[in-house]
C-alpha positions as CSV (number, residue, x, y, z in Angstrom):
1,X,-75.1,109.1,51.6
2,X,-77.2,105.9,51.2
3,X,-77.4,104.0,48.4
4,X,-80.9,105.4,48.0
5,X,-80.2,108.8,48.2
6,X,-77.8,108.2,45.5
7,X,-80.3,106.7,43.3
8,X,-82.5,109.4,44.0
9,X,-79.4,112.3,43.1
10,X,-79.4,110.2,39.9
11,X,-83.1,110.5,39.0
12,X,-82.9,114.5,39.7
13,X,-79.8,114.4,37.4
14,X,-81.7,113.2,35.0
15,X,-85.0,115.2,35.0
16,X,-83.5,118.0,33.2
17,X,-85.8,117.9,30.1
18,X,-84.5,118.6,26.9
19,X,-80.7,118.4,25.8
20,X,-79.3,119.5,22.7
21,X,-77.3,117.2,20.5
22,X,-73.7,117.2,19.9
23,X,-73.8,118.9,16.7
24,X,-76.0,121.6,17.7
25,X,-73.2,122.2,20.4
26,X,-71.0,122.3,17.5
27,X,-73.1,124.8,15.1
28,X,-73.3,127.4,17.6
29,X,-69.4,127.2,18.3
30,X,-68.4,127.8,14.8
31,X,-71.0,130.5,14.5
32,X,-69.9,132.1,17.5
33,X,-65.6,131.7,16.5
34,X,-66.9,133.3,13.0
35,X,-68.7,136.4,14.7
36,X,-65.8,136.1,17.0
37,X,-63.0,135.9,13.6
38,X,-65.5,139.4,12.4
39,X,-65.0,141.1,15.2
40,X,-61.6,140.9,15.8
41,X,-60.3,141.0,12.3
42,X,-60.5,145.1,12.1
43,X,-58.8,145.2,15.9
44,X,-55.9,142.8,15.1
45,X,-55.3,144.7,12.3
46,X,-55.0,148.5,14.2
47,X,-57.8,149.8,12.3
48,X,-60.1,149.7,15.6
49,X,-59.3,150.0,19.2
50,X,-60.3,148.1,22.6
51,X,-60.3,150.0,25.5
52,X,-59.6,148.4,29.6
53,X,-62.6,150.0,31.0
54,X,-66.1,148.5,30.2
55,X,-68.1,151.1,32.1
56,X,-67.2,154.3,33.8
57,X,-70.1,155.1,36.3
58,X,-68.6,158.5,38.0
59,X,-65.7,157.6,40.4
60,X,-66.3,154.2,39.7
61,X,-64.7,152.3,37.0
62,X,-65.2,149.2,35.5
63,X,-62.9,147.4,33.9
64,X,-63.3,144.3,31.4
65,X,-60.2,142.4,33.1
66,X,-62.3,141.9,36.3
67,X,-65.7,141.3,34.7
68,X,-64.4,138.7,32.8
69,X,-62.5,137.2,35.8
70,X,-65.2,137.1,37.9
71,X,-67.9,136.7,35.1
72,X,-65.7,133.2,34.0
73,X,-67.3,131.8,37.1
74,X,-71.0,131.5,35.7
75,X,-70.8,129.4,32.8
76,X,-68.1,127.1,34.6
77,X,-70.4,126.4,36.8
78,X,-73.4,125.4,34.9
79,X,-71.0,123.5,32.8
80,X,-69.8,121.3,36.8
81,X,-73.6,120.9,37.6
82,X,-74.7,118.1,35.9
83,X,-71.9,115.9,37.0
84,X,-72.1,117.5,40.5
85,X,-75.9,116.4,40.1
86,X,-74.8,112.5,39.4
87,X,-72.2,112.7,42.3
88,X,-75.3,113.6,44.8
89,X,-73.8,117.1,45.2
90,X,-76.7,119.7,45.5
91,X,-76.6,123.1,44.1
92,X,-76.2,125.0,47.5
93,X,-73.1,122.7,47.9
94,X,-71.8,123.5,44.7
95,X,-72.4,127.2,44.5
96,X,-70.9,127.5,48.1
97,X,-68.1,125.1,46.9
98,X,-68.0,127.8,43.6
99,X,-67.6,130.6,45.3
100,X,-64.7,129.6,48.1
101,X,-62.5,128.1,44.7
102,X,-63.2,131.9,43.1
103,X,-61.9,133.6,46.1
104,X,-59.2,131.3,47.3
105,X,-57.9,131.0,44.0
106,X,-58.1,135.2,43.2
107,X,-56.0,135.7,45.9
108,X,-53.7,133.1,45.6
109,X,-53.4,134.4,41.7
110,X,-52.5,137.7,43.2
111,X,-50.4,136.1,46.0
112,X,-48.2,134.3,43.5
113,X,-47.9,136.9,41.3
114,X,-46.7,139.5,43.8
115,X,-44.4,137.0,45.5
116,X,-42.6,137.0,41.4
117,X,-42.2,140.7,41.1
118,X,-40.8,141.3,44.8
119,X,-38.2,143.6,43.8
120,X,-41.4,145.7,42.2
121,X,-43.8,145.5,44.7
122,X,-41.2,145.5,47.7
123,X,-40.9,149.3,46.5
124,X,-44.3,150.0,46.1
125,X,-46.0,147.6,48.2
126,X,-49.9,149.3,47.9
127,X,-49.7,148.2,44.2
128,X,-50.4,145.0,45.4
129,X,-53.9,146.1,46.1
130,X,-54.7,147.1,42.8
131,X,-55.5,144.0,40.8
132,X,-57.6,146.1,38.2
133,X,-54.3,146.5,36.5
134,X,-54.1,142.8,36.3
135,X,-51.3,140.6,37.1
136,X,-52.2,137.0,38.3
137,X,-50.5,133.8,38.6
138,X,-52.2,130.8,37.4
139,X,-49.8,128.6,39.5
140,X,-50.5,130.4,42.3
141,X,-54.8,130.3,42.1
142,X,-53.9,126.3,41.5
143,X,-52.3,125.9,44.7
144,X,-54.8,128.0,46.8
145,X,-57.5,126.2,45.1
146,X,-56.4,123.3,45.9
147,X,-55.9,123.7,49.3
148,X,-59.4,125.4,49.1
149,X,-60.7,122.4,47.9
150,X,-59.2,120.2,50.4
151,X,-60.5,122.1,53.2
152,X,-63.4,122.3,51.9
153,X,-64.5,118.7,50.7
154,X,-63.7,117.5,54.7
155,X,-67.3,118.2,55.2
156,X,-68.9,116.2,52.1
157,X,-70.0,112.8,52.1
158,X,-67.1,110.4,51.6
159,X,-68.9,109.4,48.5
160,X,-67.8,112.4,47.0
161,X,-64.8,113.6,48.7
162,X,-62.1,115.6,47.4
163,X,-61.5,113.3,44.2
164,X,-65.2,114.2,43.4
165,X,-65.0,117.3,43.7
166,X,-61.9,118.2,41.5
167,X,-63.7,116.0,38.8
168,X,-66.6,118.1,38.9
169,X,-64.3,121.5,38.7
170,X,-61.4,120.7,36.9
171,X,-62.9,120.9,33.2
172,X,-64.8,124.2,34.8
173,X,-61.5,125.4,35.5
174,X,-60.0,125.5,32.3
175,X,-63.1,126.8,31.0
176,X,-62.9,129.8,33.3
177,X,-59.2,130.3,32.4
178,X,-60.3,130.3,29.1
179,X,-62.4,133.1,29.3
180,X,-60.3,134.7,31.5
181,X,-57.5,134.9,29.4
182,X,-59.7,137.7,27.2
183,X,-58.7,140.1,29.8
184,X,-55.1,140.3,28.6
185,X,-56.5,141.1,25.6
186,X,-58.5,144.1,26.7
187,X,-55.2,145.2,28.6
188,X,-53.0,144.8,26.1
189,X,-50.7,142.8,27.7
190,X,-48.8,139.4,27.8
191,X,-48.8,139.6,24.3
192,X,-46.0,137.7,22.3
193,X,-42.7,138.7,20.1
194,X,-43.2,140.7,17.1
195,X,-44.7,138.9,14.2
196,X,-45.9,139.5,10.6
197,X,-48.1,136.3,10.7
198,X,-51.5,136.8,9.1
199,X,-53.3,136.4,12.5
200,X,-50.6,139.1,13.9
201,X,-52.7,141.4,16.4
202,X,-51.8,145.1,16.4
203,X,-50.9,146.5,19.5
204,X,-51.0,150.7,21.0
205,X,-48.0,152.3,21.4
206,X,-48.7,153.2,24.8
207,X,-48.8,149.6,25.9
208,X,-45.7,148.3,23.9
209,X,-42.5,147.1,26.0
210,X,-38.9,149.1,25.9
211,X,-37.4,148.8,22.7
212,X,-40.2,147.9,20.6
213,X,-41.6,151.4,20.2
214,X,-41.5,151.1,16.7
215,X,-43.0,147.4,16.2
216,X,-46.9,147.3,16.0
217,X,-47.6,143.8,15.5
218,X,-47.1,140.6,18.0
219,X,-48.2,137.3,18.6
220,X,-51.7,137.1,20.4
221,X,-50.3,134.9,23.0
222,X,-53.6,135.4,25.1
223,X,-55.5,134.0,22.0
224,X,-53.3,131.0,22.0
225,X,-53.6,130.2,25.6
226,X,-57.8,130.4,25.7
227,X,-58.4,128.1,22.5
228,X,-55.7,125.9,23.8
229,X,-58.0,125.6,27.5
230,X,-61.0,125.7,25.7
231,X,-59.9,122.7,24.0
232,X,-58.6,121.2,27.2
233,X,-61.8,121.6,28.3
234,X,-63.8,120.3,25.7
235,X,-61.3,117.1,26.1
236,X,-61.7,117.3,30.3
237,X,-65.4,117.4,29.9
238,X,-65.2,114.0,27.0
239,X,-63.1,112.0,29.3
240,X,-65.1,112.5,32.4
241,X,-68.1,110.9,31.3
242,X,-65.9,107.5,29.8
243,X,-66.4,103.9,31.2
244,X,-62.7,104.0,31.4
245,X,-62.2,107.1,33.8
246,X,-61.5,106.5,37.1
247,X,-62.4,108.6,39.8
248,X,-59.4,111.7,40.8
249,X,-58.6,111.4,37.1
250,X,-59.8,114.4,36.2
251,X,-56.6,116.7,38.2
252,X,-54.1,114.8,36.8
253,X,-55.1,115.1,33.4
254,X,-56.0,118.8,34.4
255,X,-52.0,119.3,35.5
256,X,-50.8,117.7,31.8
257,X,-53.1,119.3,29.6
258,X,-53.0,122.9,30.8
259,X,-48.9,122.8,31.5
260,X,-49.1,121.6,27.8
261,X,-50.0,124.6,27.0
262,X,-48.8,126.7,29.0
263,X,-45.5,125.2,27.9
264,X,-45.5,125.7,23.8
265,X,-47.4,129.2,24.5
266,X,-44.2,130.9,27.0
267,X,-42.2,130.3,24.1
268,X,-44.2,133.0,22.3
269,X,-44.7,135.4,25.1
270,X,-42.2,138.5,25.8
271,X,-40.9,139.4,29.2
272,X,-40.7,136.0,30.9
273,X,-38.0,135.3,33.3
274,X,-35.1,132.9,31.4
275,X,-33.6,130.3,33.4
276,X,-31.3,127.4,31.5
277,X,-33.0,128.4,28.1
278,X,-36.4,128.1,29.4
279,X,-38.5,131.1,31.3
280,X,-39.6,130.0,35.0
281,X,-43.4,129.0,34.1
282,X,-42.1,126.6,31.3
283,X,-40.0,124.7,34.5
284,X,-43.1,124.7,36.4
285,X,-45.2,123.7,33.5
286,X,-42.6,120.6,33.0
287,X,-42.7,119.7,36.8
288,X,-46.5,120.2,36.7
289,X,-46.9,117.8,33.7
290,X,-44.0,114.8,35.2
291,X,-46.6,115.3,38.4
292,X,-49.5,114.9,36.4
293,X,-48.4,112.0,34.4
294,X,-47.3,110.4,37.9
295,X,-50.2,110.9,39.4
296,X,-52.4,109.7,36.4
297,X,-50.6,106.5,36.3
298,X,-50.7,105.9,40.2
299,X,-54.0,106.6,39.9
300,X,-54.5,104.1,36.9
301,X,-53.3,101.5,39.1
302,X,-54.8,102.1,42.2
303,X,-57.0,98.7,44.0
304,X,-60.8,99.6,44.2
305,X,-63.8,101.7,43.4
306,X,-62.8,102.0,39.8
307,X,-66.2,102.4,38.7
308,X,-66.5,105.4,40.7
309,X,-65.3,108.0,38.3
310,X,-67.3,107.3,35.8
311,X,-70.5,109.1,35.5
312,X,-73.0,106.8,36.4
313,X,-74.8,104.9,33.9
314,X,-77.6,106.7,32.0
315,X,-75.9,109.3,30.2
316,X,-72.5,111.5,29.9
317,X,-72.0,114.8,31.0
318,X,-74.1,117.9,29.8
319,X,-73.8,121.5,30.3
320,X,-78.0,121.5,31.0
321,X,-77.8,119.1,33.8
């Protein structure tokens, strides 16, 4: 890519008429976490019920896990465009680039997940197959997405490259898993240790675990982990538009944030795998975060091109663009 068709990427980027101000942004996040706060107030408390399944349309069923899996993908990718836009990435490229991260990383979700519950799925190897049930691995549709992305970026300008790329998707990412996470809450599962907490969410007896037939209240561990990567988000989304930022930031910071996270939430959750005190994702989390923070600093230090991953100058990032 030229350095006029750059200019020119920049220009379109910026033809995008009106955009709303930060605090508008913020007004119509706190009125949707107080609808949010009313709606969920009568379920958490066992007085109202959620079911799995959104629609039942004869022999077909559908179910709010996978609408809200696959539906994640919309608003994280309006919320990637404008900074695709500034990079000189158009929106076929994106939407193509979109839609091979969604299905590379749903199978490797249900790839890593499987390869955990062997013993399980060793015995009853079609239940694989049926992801409507849930069960995903969030390490697992990181590494296929990565590789996905990798593969992928060989055939974009070396402008943009992989490093581009991942700073155009990363904050999408965590927005998506974000949303995502809601379907644990329509399933009634992953939910944390028994609680009397005032935000303590009620859940059916049918979906309660051996040996706490009796307890109706946990921790809404699914809750924790979507605020917490909408957050990160929010913060992935701030950073990528600073002078300071340097291009192939953005998966580093991506690594520490979420593993964060993911880290203080496990020790909330029931049913993980305990290994030395800590269950298996919390090890990952603290190999994901020593990688992340490595890679950061590396990256920090790195000769060249620093100017590079920052937006370009003439504005930040918007979810309009």
């Amino acid at each position: 890519m030229n350095e006029v068709d750059v200019k020119e990427a920049e220009a379109r980027a910026g033809e995008t008429g009106w955009r709303p101000p930060w605090w508008l942004w913020a007004l119509a996040g706190a009125l949707a976490a107080a609808a949010l706060s009313l709606w969920l107030r009568p379920i958490f408390a066992g007085r109202s019920s959620v079911s799995p399944v959104l629609l039942q349309l004869g022999p077909l069923t559908v179910r709010w896990y996978g609408v809200l899996i696959a539906g994640s993908f919309i608003p994280a990718y309006y919320l990637a465009r404008g900074y695709a836009a500034r990079l000189g990435v158009d929106a076929d490229t994106l939407i193509n680039f979109t839609v091979v991260i969604a299905v590379a990383g749903f199978v490797g979700a249900r790839a890593g997940f499987v390869i955990q519950n062997l013993a399980y799925y060793g015995r009853h190897p079609l239940d694989a197959l049926a992801t409507w049930q849930g069960g995903l691995s969030i390490h697992g549709a990181l590494a296929a997405g990565l590789l996905a992305a990798w593969l992928f970026s060989r055939r974009l300008p070396r402008r943009v490259g992989l490093a581009g790329m991942l700073d155009v998707a990363m904050p999408s990412v965590l927005l998506a898993q974000a949303i995502g996470r809601w379907g644990n809450f329509f399933n009634q599962e992953l939910y944390g240790y028994p609680t009397s907490l005032p935000w303590k969410m009620y859940v059916a007896p049918e979906h309660r675990l051996p040996g706490y037939e009796n307890v109706a209240y946990y921790h809404p561990t699914f809750l924790y982990e979507s605020l917490w990567d909408a957050a990160g988000a929010a913060f992935l989304f701030w950073y990528r538009g600073r002078p300071f930022a340097r291009r192939g930031d953005e998966l580093w910071l991506y690594l520490v944030t979420y593993s964060v996270g993911r880290f203080w939430v496990e020790f909330f959750r029931m049913g993980g795998t305990v290994i030395a005190g800590l269950t298996l994702a919390q090890w990952v989390s603290l190999l994901l975060i020593a990688a992340g923070a490595a890679g950061w600093l590396h990256n920090r230090r790195r000769r060249g091109e620093p100017e590079e991953a920052a937006a370009p100058a003439g504005g930040g990032d918007s979810c309009a663009g």
